[in-house]
matplotlib code that plots the C-alpha trace (Angstrom):
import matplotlib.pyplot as plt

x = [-14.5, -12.8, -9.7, -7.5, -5.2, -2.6, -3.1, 0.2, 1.7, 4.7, 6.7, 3.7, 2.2, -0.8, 1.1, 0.4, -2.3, -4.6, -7.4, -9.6, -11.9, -14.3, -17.8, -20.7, -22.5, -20.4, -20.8, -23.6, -21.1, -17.8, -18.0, -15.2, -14.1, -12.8, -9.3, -7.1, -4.3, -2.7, -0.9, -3.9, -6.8, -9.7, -12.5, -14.9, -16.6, -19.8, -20.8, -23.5, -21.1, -18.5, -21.4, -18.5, -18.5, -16.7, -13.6, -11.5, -9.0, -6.5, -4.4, -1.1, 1.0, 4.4, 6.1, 10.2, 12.1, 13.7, 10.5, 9.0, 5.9, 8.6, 7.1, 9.7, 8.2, 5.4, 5.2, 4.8, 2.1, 0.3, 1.0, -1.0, -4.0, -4.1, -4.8, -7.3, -9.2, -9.1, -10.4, -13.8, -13.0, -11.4, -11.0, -8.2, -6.2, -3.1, -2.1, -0.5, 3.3, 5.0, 7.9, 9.7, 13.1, 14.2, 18.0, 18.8, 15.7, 13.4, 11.2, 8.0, 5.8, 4.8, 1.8, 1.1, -2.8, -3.1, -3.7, -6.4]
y = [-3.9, -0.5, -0.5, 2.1, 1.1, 2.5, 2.9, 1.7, -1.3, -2.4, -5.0, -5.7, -7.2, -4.9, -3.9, -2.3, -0.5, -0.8, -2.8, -3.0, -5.9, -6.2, -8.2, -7.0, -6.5, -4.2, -2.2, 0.3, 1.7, 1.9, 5.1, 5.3, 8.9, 10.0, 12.3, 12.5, 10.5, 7.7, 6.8, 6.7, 4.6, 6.9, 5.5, 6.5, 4.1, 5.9, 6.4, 4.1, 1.6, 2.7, 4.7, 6.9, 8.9, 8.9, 7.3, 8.7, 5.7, 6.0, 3.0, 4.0, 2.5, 4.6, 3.1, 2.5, 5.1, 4.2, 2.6, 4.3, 5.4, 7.1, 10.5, 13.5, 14.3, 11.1, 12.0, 15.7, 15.1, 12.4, 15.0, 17.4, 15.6, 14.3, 18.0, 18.6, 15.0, 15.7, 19.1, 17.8, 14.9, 13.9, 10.1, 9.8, 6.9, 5.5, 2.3, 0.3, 0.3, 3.5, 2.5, 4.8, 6.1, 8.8, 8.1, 10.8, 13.1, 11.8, 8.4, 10.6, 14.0, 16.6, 17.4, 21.4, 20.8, 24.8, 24.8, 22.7]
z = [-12.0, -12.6, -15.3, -16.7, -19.5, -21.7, -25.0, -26.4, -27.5, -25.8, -27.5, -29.8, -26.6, -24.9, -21.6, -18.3, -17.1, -13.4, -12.5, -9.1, -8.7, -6.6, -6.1, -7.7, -4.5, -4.1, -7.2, -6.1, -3.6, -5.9, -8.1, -10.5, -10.6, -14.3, -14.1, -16.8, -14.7, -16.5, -12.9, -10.7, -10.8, -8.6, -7.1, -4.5, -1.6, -0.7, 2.8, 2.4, 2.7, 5.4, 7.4, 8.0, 5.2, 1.9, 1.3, -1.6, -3.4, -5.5, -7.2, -8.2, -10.7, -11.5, -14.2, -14.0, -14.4, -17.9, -19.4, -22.3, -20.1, -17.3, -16.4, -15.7, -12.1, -11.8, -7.6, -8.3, -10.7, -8.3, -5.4, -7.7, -8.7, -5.1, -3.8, -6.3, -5.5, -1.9, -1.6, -0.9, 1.4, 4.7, 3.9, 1.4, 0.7, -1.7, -2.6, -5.2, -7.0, -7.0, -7.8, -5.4, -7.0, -3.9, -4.6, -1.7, -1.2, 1.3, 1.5, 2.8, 1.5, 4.5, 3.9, 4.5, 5.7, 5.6, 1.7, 2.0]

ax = plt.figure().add_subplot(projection="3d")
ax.plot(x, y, z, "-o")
ax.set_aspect("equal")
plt.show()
């Protein structure tokens, strides 16, 4: 099991925070990878598993915009540390809550695959 927590107390109840579970035959193939996000949850599924190389995960978990763990620019900074995570690798993928506040911009990132 991979977790990432926050290190406050909400409401003097421990709150928050991202967990992946999986079995523990699995666990020789799941390779946490340390970043100092606290709004993605990185993990890597070795090839030896997928026999298709890599795979690069990251569980996301933007918090509401007027919570007390908001972040000014939370998809700029998830758009940043996804760039530097994917450098390497050509199997990437997102998931989780992110909360998505667009208002009017729009509901999707174009990716310029020329900075890679």
């Amino acid at each position: 099991m991979l977790g990432k927590h926050r290190k406050h107390v909400a409401r003097r109840k421990k709150s928050g925070g991202i967990i992946v579970a999986y079995r523990n035959s699995l666990d020789k193939y799941i390779i946490p990878i340390e970043t100092e996000s606290k709004l993605v949850l990185w993990f890597k599924i070795t090839n030896s598993l997928t026999k298709c190389g890599d795979i690069i995960c990251g569980v996301v978990y933007i918090p509401p915009e007027y919570s007390e763990y908001a972040l000014e620019n939370p998809h700029g900074v998830i758009e940043e540390e996804f760039r530097r995570i994917s450098i390497n690798c050509t199997s990437v993928i997102m998931l989780g809550n992110f909360n998505s506040r667009t208002r009017n911009l729009p509901d999707f990132v174009l990716l310029d695959f020329d900075i890679f």
